[in-house]
NUMI-342708 format. One record per residue (C-alpha): residue number from 1; residue in three letters; x, y, z. Coordinates in nm, 2 decimals. Example, Ala and Ser with C-alpha at 12.3 -4.5 7.8 and 13.67 -1.06 7.14 Angstrom:
BEGIN
ATOM   seq   type       px       py       pz
ATOM     1    ala     1.23    -0.45     0.78
ATOM     2    ser     1.37    -0.11     0.71
***
This chain:
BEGIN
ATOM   seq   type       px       py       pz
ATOM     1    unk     0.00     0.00     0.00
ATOM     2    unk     0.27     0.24     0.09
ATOM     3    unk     0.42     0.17    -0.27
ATOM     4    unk     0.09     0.25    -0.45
ATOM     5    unk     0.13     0.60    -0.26
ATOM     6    unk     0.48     0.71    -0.34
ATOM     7    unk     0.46     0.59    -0.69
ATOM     8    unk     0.07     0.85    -0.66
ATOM     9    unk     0.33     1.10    -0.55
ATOM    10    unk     0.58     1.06    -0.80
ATOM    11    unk     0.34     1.02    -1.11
ATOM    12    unk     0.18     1.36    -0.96
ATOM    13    unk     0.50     1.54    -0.92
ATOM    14    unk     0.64     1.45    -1.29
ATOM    15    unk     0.29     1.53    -1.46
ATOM    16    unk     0.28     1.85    -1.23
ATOM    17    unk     0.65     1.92    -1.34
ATOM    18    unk     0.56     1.87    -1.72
ATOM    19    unk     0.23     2.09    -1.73
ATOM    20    unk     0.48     2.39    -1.55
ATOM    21    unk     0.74     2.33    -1.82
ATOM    22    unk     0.47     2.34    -2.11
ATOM    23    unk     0.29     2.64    -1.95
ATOM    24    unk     0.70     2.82    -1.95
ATOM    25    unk     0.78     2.75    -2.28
ATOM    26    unk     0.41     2.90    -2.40
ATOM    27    unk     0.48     3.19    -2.19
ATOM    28    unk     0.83     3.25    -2.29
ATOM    29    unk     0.72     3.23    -2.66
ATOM    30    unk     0.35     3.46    -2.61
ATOM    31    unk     0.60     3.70    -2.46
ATOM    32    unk     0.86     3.71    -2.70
ATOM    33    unk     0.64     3.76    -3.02
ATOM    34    unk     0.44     4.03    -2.79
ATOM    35    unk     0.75     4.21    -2.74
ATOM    36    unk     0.86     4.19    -3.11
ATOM    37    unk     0.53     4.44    -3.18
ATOM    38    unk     0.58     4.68    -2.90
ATOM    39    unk     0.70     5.02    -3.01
ATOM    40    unk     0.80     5.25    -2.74
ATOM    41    unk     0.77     5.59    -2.83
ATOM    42    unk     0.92     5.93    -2.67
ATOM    43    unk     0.90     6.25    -2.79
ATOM    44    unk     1.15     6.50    -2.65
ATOM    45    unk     1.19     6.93    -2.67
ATOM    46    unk     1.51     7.08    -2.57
ATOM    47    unk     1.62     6.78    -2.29
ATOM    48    unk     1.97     6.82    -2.37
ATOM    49    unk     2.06     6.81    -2.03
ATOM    50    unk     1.88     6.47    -1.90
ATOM    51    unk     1.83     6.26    -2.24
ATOM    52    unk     2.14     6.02    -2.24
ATOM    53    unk     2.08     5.96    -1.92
ATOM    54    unk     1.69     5.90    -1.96
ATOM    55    unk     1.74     5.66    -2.24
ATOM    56    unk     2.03     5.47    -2.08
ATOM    57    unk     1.85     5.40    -1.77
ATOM    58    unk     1.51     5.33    -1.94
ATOM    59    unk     1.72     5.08    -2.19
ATOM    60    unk     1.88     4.91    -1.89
ATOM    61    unk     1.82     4.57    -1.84
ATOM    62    unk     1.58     4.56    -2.10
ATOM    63    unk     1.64     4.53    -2.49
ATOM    64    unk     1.41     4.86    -2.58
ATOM    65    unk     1.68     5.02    -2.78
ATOM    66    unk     1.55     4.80    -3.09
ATOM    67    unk     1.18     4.91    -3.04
ATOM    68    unk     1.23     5.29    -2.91
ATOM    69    unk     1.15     5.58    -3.16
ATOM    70    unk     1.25     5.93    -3.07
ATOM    71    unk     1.03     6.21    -3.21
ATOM    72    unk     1.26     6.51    -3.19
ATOM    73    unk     0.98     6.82    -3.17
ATOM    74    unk     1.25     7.07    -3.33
ATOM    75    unk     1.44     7.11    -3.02
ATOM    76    unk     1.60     7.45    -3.01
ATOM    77    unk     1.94     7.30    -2.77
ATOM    78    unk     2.19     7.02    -2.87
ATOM    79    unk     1.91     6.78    -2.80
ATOM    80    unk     1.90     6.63    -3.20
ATOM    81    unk     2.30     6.62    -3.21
ATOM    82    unk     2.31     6.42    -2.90
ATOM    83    unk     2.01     6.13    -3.02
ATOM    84    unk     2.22     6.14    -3.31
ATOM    85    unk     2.57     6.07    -3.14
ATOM    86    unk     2.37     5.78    -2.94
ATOM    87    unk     2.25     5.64    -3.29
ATOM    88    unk     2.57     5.62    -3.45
ATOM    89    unk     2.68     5.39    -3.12
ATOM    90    unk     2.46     5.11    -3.28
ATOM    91    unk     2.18     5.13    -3.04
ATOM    92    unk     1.93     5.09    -3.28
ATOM    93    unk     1.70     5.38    -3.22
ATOM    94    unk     1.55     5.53    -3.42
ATOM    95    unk     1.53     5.94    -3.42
ATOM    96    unk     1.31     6.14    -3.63
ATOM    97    unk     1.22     6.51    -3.67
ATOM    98    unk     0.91     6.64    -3.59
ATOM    99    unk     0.75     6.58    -3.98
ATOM   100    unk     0.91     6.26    -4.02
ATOM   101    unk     0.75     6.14    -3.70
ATOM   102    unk     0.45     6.26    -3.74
ATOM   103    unk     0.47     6.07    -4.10
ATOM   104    unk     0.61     5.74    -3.88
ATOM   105    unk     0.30     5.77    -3.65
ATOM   106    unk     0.01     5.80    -3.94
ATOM   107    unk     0.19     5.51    -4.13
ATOM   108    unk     0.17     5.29    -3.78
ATOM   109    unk    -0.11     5.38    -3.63
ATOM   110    unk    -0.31     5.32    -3.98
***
């Protein structure tokens, strides 16, 4: 009798273990192709100060620099030259003007 319980246990624990793993790897891919469609979008005026720094630390930990767009509304400060110097790291933003975003924004909202 004691037997028929541990092998109960055993088969409950591995079925248990199985339904978790399947339920991970549908969760790890639903998230991935969620993520893949996400556009983060910032729109910044004469930050010149406080930019790098803002993107940096909203980047961090996080692989956002291939899904944020910057929408430059024709700063009047170095703001532009410095999205510009982060672009040319490889970061993969992407940093438009104020007519090329709004022309960015019609074609994805549409």
């Amino acid at each position: 009798m004691f037997e028929v319980i541990v092998y109960g246990l055993i088969w409950c624990f591995a079925i248990y273990g199985i339904l978790v793993m399947i339920q991970e790897i549908l969760r790890n891919n639903t998230y991935k192709k969620i993520e893949e469609n996400v556009k983060l979008i910032v729109t910044v005026k004469n930050v010149e100060n406080g930019i790098e720094n803002y993107i940096r630390e909203l980047s961090f930990g996080r692989n956002f620099y291939n899904n944020l767009v910057i929408i430059d509304l024709d700063s009047e400060d170095d703001t532009l030259c410095i999205l510009k110097e982060m672009e040319k790291e490889n970061l993969n933003l992407k940093i438009l003007n104020r007519a090329d975003g709004a022309e960015y924004l019609k074609r994805e909202v549409s």
